[in-house]
N, C-alpha and C positions, 0 to 999 in steps of 0.2 A: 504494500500500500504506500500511498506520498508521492505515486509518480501517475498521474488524475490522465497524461495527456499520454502516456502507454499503456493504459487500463482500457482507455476510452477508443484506441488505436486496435485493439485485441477484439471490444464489442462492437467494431464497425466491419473488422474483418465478418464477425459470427453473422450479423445480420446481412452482411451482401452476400456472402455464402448459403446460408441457413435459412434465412426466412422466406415462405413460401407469399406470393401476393395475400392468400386468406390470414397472415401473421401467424400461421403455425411453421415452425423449425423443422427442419428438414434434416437428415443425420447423413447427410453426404452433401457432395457440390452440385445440387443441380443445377445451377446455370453454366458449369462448363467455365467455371472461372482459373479452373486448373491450381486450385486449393485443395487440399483433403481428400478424398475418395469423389472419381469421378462416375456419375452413376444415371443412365436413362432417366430411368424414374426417381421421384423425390418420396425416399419414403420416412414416413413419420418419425421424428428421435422426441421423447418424452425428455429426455437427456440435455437437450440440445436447448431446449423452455428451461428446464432447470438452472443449465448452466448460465445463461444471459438473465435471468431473472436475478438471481445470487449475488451474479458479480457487480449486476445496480444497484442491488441492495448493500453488500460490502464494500461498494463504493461511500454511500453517504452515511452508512453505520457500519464500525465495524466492531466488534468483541469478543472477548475471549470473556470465561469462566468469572474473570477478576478483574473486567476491564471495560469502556466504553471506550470507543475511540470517535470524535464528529468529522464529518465528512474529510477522511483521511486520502480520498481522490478526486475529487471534487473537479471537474471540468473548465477550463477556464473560460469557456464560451456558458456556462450555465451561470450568468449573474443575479439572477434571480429566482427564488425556486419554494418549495416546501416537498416533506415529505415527513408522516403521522404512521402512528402505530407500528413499528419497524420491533420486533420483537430480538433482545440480544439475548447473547449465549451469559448472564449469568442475572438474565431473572426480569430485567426493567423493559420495560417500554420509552420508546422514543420518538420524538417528533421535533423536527429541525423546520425552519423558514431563516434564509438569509436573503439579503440584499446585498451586492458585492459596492453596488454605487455609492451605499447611506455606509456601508461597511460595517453593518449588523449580522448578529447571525440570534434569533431566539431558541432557545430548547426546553422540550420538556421532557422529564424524566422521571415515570412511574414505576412501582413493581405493586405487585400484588404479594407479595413477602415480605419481611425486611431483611434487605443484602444490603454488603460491603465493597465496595469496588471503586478503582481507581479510575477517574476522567480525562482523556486526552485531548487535551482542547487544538482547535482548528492550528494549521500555520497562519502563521501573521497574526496570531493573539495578539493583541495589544492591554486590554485589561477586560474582566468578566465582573458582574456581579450579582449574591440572587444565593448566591455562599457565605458562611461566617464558619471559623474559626478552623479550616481547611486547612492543610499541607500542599502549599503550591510550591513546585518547582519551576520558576518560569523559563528556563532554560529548556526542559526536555516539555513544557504545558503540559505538565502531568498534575493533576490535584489530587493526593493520597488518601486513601482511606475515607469516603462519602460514606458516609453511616445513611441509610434510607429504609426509614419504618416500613411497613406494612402500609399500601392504600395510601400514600404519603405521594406530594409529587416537589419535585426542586421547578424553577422556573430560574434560566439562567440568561442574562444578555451579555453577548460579547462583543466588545469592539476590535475590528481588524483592521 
């Protein structure tokens, strides 16, 4: 992750290879682009949905067990955007909207538990607020240790 314009280079491959005009994927090259397996027919990859869905997704959230990371590839032609209910690997739910013009980014950050996990805030943090009494490292924009109740949500603004 952190490199948004080789992420974004890989999901335009998948899509002029992969996507059939009805927006279903296709698990070969059927237009003869002379990528991948070249094949008459285009037949269905369930594979292929997975993989392009995933990787949009892990673009604008990504996490581990112990970790949120906010849009770690983030496009640089996307200045504008949102994206809600993004479900992480250690428990929270997530919803981003930034504006790259005002140089905001909002998040919100639920679980339905209470977890412990470390925030990876955007490149080009400049300062956050919406936190009290955190471990920030602003060098690697890591905030340590977010204690988050149960049914509890953080609401955080950042300036970049």
């Amino acid at each position: 992750m952190g490199k948004a314009l080789d992420a974004f280079e890989c999901l335009d491959l998948i899509i002029k290879t992969s996507v059939m005009p009805n927006l279903i994927c296709a698990g070969n090259d059927w237009r003869g682009m002379g990528i991948g397996d070249d094949d008459f027919w285009a037949t269905y990859s369930p594979e292929t949905n997975i993989v392009l869905t995933s990787a949009i997704s892990d673009a604008m959230v990504g996490s581990t067990e112990k970790s949120i990371t906010l849009l770690p590839a983030l496009y640089d032609e996307y200045k504008k955007g949102s994206v809600e209910g993004f479900q992480t690997r250690c428990g929270a739910e997530v919803g981003i909207a930034w504006d790259k013009k005002k140089g905001i980014i909002n998040v919100k950050i639920k679980s339905r538990r209470a977890i412990i996990f470390d925030l990876i805030l955007p490149e080009g943090t400049k300062r956050y607020k919406g936190l009290e009494n955190e471990k920030y490292d602003p060098e690697t924009r890591i905030i340590k240790d977010i204690n988050l109740a149960a049914n509890k949500m953080i609401n955080l603004e950042i300036r970049i």
